[in-house]
TORPA-4810 file (N, C-alpha, C, O; in nm, 3 decimals):
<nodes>
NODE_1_1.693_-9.440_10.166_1.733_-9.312_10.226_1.863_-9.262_10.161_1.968_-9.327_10.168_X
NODE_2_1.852_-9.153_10.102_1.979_-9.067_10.066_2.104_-9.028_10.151_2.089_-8.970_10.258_X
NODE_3_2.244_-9.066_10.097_2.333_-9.077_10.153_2.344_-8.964_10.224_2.286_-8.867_10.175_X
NODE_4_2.417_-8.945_10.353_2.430_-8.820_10.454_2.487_-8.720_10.388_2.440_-8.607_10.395_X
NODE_5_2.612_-8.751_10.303_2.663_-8.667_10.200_2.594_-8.618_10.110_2.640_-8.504_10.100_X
NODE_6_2.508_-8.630_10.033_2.453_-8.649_9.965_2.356_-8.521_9.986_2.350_-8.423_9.912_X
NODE_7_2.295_-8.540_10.083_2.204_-8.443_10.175_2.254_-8.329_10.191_2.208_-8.225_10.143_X
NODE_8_2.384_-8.340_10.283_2.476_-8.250_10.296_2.479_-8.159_10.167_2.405_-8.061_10.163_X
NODE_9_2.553_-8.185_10.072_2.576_-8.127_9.970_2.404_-8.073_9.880_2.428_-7.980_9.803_X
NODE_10_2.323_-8.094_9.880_2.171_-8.072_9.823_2.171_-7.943_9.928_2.183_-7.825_9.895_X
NODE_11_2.155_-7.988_10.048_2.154_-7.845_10.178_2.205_-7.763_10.081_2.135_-7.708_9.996_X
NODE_12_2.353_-7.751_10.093_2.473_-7.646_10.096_2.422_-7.551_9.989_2.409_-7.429_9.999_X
NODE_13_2.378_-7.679_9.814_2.311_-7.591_9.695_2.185_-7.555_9.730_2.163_-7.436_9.706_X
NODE_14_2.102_-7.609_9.774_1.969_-7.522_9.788_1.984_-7.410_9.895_1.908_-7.314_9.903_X
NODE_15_2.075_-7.429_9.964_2.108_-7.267_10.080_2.179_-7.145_9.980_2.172_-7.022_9.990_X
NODE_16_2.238_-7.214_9.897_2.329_-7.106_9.813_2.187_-7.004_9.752_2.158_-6.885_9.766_X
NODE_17_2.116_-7.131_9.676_2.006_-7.090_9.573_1.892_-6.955_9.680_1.841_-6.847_9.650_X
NODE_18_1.893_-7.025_9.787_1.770_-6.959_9.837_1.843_-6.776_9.931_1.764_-6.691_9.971_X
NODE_19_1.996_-6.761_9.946_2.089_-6.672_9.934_2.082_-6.572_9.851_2.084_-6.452_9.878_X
NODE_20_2.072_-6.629_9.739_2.087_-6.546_9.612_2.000_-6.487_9.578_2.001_-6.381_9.516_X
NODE_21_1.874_-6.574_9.629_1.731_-6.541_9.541_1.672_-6.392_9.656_1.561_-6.344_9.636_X
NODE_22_1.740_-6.350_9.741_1.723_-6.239_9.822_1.818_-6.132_9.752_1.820_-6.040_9.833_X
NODE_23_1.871_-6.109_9.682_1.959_-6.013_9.615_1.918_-6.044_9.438_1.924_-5.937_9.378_X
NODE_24_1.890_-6.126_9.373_1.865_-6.137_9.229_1.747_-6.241_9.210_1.707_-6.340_9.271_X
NODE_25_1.705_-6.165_9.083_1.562_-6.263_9.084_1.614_-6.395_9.042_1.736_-6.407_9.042_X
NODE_26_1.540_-6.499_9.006_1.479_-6.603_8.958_1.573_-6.616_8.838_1.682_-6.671_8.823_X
NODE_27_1.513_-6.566_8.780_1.527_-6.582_8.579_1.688_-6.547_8.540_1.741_-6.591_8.439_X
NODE_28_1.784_-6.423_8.680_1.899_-6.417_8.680_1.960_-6.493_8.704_2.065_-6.492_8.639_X
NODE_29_1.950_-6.571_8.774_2.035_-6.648_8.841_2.074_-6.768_8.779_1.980_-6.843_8.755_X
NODE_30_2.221_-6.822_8.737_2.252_-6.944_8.603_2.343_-6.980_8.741_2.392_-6.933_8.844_X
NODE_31_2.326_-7.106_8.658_2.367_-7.243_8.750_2.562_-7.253_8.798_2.618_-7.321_8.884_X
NODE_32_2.619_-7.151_8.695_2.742_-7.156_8.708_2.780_-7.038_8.856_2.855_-7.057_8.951_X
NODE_33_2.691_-6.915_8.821_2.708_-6.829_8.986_2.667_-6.932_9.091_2.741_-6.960_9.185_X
NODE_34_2.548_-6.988_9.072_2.505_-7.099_9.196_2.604_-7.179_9.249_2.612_-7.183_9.371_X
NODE_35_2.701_-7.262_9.164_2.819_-7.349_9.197_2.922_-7.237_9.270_3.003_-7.279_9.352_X
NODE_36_2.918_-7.132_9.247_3.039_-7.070_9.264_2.993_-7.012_9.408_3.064_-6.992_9.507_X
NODE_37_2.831_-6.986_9.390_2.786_-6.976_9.559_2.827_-7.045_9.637_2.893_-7.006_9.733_X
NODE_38_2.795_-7.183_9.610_2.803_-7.324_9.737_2.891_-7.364_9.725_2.911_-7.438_9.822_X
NODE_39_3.017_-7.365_9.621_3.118_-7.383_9.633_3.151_-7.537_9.625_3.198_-7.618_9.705_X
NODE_40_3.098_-7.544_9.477_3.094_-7.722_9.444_3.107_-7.672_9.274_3.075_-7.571_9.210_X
NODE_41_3.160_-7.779_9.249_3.155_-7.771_9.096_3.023_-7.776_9.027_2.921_-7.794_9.093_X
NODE_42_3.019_-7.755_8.858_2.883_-7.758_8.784_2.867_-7.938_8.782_2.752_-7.982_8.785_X
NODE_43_2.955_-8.012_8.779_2.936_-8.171_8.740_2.859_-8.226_8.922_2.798_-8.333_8.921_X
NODE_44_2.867_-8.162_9.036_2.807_-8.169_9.127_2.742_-8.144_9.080_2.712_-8.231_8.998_X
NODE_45_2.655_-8.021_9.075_2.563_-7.977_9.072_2.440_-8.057_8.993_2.333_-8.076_9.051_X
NODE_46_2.464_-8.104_8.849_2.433_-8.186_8.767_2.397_-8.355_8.836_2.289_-8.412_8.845_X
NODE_47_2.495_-8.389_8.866_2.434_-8.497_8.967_2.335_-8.497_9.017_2.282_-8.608_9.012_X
NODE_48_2.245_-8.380_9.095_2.140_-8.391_9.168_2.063_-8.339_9.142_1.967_-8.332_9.218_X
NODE_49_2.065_-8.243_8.965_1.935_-8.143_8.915_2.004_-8.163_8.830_2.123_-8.197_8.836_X
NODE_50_1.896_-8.131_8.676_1.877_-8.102_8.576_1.904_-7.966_8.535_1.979_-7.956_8.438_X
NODE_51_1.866_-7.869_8.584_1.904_-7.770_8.602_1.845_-7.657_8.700_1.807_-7.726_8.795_X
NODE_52_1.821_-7.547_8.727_1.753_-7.466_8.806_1.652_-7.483_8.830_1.620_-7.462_8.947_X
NODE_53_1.551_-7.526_8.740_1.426_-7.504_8.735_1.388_-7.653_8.813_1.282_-7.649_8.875_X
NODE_54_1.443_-7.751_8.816_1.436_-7.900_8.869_1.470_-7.871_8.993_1.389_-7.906_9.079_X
NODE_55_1.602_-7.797_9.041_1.596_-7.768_9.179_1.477_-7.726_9.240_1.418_-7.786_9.329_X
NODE_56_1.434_-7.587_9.171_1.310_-7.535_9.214_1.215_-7.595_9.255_1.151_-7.581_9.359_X
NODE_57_1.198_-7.697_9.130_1.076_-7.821_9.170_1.098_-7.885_9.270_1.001_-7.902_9.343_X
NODE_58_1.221_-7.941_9.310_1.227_-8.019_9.436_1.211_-8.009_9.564_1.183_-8.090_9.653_X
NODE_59_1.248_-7.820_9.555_1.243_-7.739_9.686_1.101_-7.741_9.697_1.040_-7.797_9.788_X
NODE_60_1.029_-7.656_9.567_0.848_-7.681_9.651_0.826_-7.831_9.688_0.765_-7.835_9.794_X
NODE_61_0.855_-7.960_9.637_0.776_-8.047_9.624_0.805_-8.097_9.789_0.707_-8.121_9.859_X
NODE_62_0.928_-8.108_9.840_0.963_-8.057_9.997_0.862_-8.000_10.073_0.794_-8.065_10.153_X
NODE_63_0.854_-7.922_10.058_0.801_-7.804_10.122_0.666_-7.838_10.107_0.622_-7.819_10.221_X
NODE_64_0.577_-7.875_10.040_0.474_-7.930_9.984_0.402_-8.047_10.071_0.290_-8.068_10.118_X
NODE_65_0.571_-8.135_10.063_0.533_-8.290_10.133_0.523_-8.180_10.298_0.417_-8.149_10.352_X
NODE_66_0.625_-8.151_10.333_0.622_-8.100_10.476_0.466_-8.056_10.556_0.412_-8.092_10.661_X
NODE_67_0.435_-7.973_10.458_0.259_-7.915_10.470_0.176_-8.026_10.497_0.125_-8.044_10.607_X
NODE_68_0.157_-8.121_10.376_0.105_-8.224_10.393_0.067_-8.310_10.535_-0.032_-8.343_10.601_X
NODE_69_0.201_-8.319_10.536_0.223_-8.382_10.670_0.153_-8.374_10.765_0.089_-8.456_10.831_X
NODE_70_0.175_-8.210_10.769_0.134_-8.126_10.898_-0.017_-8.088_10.879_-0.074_-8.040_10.977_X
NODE_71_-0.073_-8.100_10.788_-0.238_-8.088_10.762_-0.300_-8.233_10.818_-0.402_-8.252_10.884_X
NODE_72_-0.230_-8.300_10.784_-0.292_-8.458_10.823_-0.263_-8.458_10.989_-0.353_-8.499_11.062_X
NODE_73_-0.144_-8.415_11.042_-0.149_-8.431_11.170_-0.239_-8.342_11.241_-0.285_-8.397_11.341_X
NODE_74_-0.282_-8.216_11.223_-0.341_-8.133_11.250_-0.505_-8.182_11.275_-0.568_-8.174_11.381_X
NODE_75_-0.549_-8.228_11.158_-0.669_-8.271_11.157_-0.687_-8.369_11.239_-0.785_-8.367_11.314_X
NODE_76_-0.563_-8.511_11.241_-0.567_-8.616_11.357_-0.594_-8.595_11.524_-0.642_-8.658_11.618_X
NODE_77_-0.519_-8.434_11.493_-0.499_-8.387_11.647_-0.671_-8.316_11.701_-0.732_-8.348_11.803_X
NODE_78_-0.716_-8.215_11.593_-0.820_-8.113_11.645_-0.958_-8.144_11.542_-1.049_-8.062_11.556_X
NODE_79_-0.974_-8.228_11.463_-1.084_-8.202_11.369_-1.125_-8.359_11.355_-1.154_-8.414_11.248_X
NODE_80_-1.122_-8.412_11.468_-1.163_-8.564_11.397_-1.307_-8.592_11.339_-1.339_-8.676_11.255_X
NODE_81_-1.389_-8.494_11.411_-1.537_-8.491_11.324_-1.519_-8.369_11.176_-1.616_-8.298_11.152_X
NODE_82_-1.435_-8.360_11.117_-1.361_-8.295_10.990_-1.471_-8.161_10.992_-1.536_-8.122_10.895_X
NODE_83_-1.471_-8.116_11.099_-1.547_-7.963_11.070_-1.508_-7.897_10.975_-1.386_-7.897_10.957_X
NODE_84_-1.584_-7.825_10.891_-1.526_-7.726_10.761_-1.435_-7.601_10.777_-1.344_-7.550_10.712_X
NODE_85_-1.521_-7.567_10.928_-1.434_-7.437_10.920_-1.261_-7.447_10.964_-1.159_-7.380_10.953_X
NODE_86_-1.313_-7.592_11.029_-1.125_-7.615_11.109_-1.095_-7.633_11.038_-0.977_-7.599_11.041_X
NODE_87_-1.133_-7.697_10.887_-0.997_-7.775_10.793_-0.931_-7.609_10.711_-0.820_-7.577_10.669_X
NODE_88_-1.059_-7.542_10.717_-0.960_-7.442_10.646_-0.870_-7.388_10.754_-0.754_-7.365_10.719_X
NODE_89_-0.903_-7.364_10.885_-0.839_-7.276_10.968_-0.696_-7.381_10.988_-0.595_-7.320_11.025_X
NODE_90_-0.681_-7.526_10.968_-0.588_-7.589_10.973_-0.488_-7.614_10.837_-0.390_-7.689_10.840_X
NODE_91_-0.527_-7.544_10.728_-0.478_-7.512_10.614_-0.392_-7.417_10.611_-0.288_-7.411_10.546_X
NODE_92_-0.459_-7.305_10.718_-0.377_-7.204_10.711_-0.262_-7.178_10.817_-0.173_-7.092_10.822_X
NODE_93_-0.296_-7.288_10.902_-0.175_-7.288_11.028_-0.079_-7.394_10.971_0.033_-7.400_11.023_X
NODE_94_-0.112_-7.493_10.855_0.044_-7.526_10.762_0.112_-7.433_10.715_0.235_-7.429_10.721_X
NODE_95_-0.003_-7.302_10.631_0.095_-7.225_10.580_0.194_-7.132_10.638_0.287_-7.083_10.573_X
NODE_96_0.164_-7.101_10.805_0.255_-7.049_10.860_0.312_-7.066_10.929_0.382_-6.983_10.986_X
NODE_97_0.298_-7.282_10.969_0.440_-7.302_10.985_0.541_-7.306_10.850_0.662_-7.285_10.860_X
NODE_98_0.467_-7.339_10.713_0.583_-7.324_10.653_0.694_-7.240_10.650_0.815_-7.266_10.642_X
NODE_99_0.611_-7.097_10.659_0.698_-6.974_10.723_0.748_-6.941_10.798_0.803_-6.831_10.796_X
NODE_100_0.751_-7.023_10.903_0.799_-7.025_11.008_0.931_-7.046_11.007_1.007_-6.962_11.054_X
NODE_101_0.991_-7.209_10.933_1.030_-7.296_10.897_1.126_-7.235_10.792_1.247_-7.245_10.815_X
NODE_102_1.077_-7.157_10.653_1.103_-7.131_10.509_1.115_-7.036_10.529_1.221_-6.988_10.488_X
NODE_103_1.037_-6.959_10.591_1.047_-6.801_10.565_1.153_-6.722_10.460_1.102_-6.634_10.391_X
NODE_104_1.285_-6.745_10.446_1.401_-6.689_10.357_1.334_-6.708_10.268_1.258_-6.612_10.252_X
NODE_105_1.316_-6.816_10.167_1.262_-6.872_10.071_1.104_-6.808_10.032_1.069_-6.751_9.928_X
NODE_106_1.033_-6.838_10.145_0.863_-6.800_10.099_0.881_-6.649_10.050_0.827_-6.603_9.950_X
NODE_107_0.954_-6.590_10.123_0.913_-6.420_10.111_0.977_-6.384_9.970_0.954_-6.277_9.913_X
NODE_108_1.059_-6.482_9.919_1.069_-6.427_9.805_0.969_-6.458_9.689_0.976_-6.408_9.577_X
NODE_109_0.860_-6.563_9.736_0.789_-6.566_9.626_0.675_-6.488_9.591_0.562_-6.513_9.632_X
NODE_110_0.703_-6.400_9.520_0.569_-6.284_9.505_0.598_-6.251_9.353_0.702_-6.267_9.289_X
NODE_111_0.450_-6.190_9.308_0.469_-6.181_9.191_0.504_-6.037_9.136_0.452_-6.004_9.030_X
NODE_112_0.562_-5.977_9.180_0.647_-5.882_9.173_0.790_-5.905_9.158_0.864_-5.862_9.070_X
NODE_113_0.826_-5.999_9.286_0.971_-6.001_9.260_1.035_-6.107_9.171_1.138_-6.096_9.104_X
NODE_114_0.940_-6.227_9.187_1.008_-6.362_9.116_0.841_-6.435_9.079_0.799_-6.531_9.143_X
NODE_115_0.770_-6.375_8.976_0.680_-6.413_8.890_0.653_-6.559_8.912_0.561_-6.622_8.963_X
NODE_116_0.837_-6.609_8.820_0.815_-6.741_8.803_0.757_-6.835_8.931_0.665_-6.917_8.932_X
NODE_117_0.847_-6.793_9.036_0.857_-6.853_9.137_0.715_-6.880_9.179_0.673_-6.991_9.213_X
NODE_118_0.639_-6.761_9.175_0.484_-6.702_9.239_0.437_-6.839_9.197_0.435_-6.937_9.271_X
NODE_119_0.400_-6.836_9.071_0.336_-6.900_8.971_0.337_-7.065_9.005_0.240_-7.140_9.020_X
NODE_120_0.473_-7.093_9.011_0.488_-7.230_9.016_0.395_-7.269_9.123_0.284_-7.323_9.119_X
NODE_121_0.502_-7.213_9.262_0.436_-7.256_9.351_0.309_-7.241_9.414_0.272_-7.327_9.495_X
NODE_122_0.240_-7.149_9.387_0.101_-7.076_9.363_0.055_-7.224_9.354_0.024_-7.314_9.432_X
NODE_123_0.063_-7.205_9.234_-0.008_-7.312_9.156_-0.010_-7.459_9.224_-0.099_-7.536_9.189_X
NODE_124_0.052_-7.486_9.286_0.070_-7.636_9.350_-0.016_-7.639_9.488_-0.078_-7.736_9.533_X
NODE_125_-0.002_-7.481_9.553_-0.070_-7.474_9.678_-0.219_-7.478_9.617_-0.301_-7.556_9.666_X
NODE_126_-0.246_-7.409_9.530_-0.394_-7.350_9.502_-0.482_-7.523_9.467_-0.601_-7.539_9.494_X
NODE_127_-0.399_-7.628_9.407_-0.460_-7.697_9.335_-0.464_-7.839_9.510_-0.532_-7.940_9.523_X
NODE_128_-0.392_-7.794_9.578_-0.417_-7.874_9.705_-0.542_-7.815_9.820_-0.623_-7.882_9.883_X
NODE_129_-0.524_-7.675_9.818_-0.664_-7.626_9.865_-0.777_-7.658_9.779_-0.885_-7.680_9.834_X
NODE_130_-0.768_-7.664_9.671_-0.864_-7.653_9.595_-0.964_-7.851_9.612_-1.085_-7.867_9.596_X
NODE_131_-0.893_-7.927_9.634_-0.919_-8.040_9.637_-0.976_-8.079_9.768_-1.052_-8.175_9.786_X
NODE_132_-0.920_-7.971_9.883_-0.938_-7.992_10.032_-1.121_-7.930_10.031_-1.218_-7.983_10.084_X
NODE_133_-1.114_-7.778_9.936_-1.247_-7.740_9.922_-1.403_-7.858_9.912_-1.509_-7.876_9.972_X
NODE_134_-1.304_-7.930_9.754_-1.415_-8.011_9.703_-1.441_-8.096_9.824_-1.539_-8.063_9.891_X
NODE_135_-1.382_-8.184_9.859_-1.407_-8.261_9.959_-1.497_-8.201_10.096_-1.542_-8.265_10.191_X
NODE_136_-1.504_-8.042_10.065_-1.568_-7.982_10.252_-1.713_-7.931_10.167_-1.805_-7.877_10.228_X
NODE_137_-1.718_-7.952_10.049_-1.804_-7.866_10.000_-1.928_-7.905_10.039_-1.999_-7.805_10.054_X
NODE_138_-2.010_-8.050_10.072_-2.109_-8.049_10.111_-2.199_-8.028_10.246_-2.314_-8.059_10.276_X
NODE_139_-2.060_-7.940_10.333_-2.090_-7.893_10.449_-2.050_-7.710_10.437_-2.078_-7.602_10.490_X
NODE_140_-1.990_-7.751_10.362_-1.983_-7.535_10.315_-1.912_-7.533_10.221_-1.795_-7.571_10.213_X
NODE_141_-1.980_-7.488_10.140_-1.965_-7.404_10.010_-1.982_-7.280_9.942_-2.090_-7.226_9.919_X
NODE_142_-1.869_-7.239_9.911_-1.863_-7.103_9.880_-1.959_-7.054_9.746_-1.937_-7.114_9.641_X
NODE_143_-2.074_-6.940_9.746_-2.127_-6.890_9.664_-2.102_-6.882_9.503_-2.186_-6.897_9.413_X
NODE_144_-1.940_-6.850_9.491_-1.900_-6.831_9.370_-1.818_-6.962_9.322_-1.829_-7.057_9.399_X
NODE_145_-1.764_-6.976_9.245_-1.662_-7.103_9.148_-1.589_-7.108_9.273_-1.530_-7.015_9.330_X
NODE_146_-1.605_-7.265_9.320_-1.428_-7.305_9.371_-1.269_-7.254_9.381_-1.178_-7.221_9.458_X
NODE_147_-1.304_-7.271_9.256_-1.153_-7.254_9.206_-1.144_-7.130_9.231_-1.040_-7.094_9.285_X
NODE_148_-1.245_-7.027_9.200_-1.214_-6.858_9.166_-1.203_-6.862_9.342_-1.101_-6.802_9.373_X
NODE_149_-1.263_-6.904_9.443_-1.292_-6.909_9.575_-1.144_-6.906_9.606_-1.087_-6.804_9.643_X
NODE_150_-1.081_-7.030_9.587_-0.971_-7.075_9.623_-0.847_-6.966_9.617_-0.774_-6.943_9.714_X
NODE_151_-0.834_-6.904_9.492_-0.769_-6.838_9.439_-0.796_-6.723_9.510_-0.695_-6.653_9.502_X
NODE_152_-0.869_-6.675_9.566_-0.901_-6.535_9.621_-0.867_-6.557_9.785_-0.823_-6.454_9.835_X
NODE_153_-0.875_-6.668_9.877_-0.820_-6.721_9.981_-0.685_-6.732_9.955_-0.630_-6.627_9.990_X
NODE_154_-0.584_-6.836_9.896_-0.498_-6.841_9.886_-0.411_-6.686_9.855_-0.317_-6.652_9.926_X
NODE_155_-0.463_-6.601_9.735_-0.397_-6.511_9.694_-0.379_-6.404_9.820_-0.284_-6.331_9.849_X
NODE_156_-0.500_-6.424_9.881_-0.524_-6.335_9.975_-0.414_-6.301_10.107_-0.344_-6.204_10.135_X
NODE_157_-0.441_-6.449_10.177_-0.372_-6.496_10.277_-0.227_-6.483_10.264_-0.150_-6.439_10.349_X
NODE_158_-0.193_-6.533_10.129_-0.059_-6.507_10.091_0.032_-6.380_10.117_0.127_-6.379_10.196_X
NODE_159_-0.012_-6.270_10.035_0.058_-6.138_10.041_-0.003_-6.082_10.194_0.050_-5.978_10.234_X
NODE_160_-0.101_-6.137_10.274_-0.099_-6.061_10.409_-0.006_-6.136_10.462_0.087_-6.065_10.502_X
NODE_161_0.019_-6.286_10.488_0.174_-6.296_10.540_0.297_-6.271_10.493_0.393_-6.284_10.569_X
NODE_162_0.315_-6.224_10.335_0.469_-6.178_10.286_0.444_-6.083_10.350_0.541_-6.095_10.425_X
NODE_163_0.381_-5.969_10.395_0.356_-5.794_10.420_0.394_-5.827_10.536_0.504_-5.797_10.580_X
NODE_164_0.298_-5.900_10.605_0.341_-5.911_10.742_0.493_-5.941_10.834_0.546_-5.910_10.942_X
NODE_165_0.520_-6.020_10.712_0.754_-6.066_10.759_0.811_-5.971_10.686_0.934_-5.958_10.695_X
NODE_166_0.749_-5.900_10.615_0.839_-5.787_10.570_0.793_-5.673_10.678_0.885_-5.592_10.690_X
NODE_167_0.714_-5.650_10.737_0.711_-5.511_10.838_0.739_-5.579_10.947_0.699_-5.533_11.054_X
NODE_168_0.814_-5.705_10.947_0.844_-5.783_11.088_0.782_-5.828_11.197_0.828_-5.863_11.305_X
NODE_169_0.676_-5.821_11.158_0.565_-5.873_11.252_0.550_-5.966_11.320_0.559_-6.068_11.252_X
NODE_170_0.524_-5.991_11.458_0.570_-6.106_11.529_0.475_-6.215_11.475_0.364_-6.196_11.426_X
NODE_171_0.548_-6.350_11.497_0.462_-6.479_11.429_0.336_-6.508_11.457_0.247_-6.549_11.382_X
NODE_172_0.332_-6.477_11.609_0.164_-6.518_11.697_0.069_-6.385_11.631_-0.047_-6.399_11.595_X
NODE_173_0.135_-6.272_11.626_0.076_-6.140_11.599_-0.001_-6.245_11.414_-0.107_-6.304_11.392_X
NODE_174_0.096_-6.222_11.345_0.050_-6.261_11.228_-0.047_-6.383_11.234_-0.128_-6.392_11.143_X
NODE_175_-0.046_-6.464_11.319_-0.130_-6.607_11.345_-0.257_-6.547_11.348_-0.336_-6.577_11.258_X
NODE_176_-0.304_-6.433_11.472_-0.415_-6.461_11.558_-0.505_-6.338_11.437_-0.627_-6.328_11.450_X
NODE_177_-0.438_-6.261_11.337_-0.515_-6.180_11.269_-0.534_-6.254_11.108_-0.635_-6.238_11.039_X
NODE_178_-0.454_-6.309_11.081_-0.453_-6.382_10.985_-0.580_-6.532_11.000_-0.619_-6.592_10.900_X
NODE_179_-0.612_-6.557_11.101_-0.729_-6.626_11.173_-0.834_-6.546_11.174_-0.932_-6.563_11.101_X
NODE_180_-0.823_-6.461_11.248_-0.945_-6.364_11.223_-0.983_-6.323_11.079_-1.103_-6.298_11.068_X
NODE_181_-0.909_-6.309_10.963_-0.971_-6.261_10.902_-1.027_-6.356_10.767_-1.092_-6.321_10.668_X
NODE_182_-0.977_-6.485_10.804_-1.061_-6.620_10.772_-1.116_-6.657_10.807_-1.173_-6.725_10.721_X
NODE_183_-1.182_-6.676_10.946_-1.256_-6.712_10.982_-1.387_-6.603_10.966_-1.499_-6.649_10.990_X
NODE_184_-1.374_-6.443_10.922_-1.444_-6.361_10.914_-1.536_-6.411_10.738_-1.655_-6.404_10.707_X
NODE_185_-1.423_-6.455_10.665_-1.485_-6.470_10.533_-1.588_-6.599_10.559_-1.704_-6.599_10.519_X
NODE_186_-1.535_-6.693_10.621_-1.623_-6.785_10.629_-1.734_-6.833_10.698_-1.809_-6.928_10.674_X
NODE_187_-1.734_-6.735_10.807_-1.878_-6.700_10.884_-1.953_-6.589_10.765_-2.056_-6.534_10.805_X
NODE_188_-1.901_-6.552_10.611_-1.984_-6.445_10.602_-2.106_-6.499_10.538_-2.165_-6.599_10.576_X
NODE_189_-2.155_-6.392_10.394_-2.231_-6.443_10.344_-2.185_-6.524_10.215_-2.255_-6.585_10.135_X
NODE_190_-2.064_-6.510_10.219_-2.067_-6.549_10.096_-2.036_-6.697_10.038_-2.002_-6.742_9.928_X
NODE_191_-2.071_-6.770_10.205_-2.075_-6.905_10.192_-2.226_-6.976_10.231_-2.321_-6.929_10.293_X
NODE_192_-2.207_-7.093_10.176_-2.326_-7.170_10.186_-2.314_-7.248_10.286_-2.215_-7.321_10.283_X
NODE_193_-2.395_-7.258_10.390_-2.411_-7.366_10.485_-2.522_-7.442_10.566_-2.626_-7.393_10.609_X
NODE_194_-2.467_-7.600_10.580_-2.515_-7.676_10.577_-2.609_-7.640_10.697_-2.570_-7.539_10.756_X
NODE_195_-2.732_-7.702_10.753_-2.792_-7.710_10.895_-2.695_-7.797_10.979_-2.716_-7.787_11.100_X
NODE_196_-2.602_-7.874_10.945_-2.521_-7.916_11.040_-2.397_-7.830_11.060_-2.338_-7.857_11.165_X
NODE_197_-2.350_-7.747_10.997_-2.241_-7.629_11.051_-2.295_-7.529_11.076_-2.227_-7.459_11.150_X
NODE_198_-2.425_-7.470_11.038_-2.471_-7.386_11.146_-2.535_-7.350_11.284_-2.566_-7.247_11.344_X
NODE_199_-2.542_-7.527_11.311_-2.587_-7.583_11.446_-2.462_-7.559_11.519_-2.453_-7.591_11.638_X
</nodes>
């Protein structure tokens, strides 16, 4: 376990980082304004990242484990016969506790404002749904490519909850329509299903 200090000080720089990243993008932002944010030297800073882009990584990989977590407990709690449609509908109630939780941070990742950011983390979520898919696929499976599947859920879901914390929308408000309109794709046609999920 990492020293309390230690922690402390990681907080202070990743609060600076995720500060900044609401006023300047991504690609602006050098490691010497960051120190001068949190108010630690660059040889701190260095101690615990490589540089920006390593922070970055550490913050999703956080945030990542956190989800995790909460998908596995989720399923322990409501899906012990691993129904298809709950694992997705429990996929998507990680992603908004992450927001719940992150929110400062999530809303800045769009590919408009911080590309990079999109991308990275995009990419880490898409390739964990995407694995949750394979595994549900012989009880429902989507018509078209996986992956293209995945990518059109994820992309989807995504910018309706950035839209949604940007017009301030209350959390349950965003829950119970953001449900509805997954659970709409996956009752449609454009999935395949088994005689045991349509029983």
């Amino acid at each position: 376990m990492e020293d309390i200090r230690i922690i402390k000080t990681k907080n202070r720089i990743q609060q600076a980082f995720i500060e900044m990243l609401q006023t300047k993008a991504f690609d602006r932002i050098n490691v010497t304004e960051l120190c001068q944010k949190a108010q630690i030297s660059r040889i701190t800073f260095y101690a615990h990242y490589h540089d920006k882009y390593d922070l970055l990584k550490q913050i999703e990989e956080e945030l990542l484990k956190q989800a995790s977590q909460s998908f596995e407990s989720l399923q322990a709690q409501n899906n012990e016969q691993q129904d298809a449609r709950q694992t997705y509908q429990n996929m998507l109630d990680c992603i908004l506790s992450l927001f719940t939780m992150h929110g400062d941070f999530l809303q800045q990742i769009s590919q408009r404002r911080n590309p990079e950011l999109f991308y990275s983390f995009y990419q880490r979520i898409l390739d964990r749904v995407i694995s949750c898919i394979e595994t549900e696929q012989s009880k429902l499976k989507p018509k078209v490519n996986s992956r293209r599947f995945s990518a059109f859920i994820c992309n989807g879901l995504w910018a309706y909850i950035v839209e949604c914390y940007h017009d301030q929308e209350k959390l349950e408000q965003i829950r119970i329509e953001a449900h509805t309109l997954l659970d709409g794709i996956l009752h449609s046609e454009i999935m395949n299903q088994s005689e045991e999920v349509k029983s």
